[in-house]
N, C-alpha and C positions, 0 to 999 in steps of 0.2 A: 425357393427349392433347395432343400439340401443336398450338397454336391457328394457322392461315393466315398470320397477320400474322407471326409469329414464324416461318414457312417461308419468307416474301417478304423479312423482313427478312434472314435467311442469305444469302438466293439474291442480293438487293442488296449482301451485304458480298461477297460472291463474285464480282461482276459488276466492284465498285470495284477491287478487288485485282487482278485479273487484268487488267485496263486500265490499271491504274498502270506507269511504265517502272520503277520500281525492280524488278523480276522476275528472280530472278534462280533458280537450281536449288532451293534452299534454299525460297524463298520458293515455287515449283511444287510440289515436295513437301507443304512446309504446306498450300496452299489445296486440295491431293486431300484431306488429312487432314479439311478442314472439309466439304470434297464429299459424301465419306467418313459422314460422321455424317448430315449433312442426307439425302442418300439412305434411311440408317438410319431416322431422321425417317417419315422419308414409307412406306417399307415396313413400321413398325412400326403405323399409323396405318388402313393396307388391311389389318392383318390383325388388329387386334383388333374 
C-alpha cells in the first residue's frame, strides 16, 4: 500500500516539472508517464 506522503511527494515532483520552463514535448510526454502511474497509485489503493 502506498503511504500519503509518498502520493504528495509524486504529485510535488509533478507540480515542479510542469512549472519549470525547460518543457518541452519529450519532457510532456514523460511527466503523463509519471501522472500515469501515480493515478495507478491511487486507483490501486481504492480498490484493494
Amino acid at each position: 500500500m502506498r503511504e500519503e506522503s509518498e502520493i504528495r511527494e509524486q504529485y510535488e515532483f509533478l507540480q515542479d516539472e510542469l512549472d519549470s520552463e525547460e518543457m518541452n514535448h519529450e519532457s510532456v510526454r514523460q511527466m503523463f508517464t509519471y501522472y500515469k502511474r501515480a493515478l495507478g497509485w491511487v486507483l490501486e489503493e481504492e480498490h484493494m
